[in-house]
Phi, psi and omega in degrees: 000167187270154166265152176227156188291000164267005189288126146314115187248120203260152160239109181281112180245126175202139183274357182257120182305298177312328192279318159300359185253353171285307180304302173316299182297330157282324185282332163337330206229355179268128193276269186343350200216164178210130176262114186251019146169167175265146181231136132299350225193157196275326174313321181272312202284033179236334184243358135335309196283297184303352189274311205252349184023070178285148170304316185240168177209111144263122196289142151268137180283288194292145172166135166306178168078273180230142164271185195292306197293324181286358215228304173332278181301308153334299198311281197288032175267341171231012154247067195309339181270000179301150165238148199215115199252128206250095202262139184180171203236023180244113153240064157275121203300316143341278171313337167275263187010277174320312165315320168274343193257340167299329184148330172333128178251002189194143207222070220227127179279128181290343157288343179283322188002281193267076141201343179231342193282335175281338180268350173278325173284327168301335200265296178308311190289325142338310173131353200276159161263144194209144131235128169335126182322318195295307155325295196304288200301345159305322200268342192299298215281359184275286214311356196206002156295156167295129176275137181293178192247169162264018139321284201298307204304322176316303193300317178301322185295324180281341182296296237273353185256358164080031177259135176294179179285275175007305160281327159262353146272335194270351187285321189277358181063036176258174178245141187306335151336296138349300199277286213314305217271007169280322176274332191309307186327308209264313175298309165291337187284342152248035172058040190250144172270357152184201210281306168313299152344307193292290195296353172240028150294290194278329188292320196282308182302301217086037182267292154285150174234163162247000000 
């Protein structure tokens, strides 16, 4: 469709071609909305934005070159006013967090897509805030646990890389005693029952990433 000044003018950032042509296609058919471009990258949707200053922007979190939260925080250190719906196939109560704190005014699961993404974008362009069912109870069930320190999260990240304590004090230059009183933490403070456990905690929350 052609665009007009009441069109909601949208920027799709994804590094996977279907999901924009998915995106493309709901918007197509909306008298009220226009896709006035595409991004693969966090890097490209950053100079997307300055070109085309679209009203909503979706964002993907994992994507090469720059990711989504980093793509965010760029945008709006230097539009403050963008809006930006974060479309995306993680719900780790971390990763809505990061998302949110980066400047994300909506929080939407890529499986929802076609049930939800069009009235989120109305909703955002409007000035409303939207998180997902899925979103909001990730953030619920969360929400009153101890946050790892980033001491630990170094240490979970290397537990998550198949290093003993041993190989991780010395890489962190720590004493293993250290290290020992570190996992202690981190297993109880995610409810994990040993090291693995621990490391497929923090990945699926979006404490670590690999």
């Amino acid at each position: 469709m052609s665009a007009d000044a009441s069109s909601i003018r949208i920027l799709a950032v994804d590094d996977h071609p279907l999901v924009r042509q998915g995106i493309a296609g709901l918007v197509a058919v909306q008298s009220d909305m226009t896709l006035a471009a595409e991004a693969s990258n966090g890097r490209d949707a950053i100079q997307q934005f300055r070109t085309h200053r679209p009203d909503v922007t979706l964002m993907d979190l994992q994507m090469p070159e720059m990711n989504g939260v980093d793509a965010i925080i760029a945008i709006r250190n230097e539009f403050p006013e963008a809006r930006i719906i974060v479309l995306t196939t993680y719900t780790g109560d971390v990763q809505i967090l990061r998302a949110l704190k980066a400047g994300a005014r909506a929080y939407l699961l890529k499986n929802l897509l076609h049930k939800e993404l069009l009235e989120t974008i109305r909703a955002v362009y409007a000035g409303k805030k939207a998180l997902s069912p899925e979103a909001s109870f990730q953030l619920a069930e969360h929400a009153t646990g101890d946050a790892l320190t980033p001491a630990e999260i170094s240490v979970l990240r290397l537990i998550a890389k198949g290093n003993a304590n041993k190989q991780i004090a010395d890489q962190l230059s720590i004493t293993e005693e250290t290290v020992k009183g570190r996992v202690k933490n981190i297993l109880s403070k995610l409810g994990a029952n040993d090291r693995t456990h621990a490391a497929m905690i923090g990945l699926k929350r979006g404490i670590i990433e690999f």
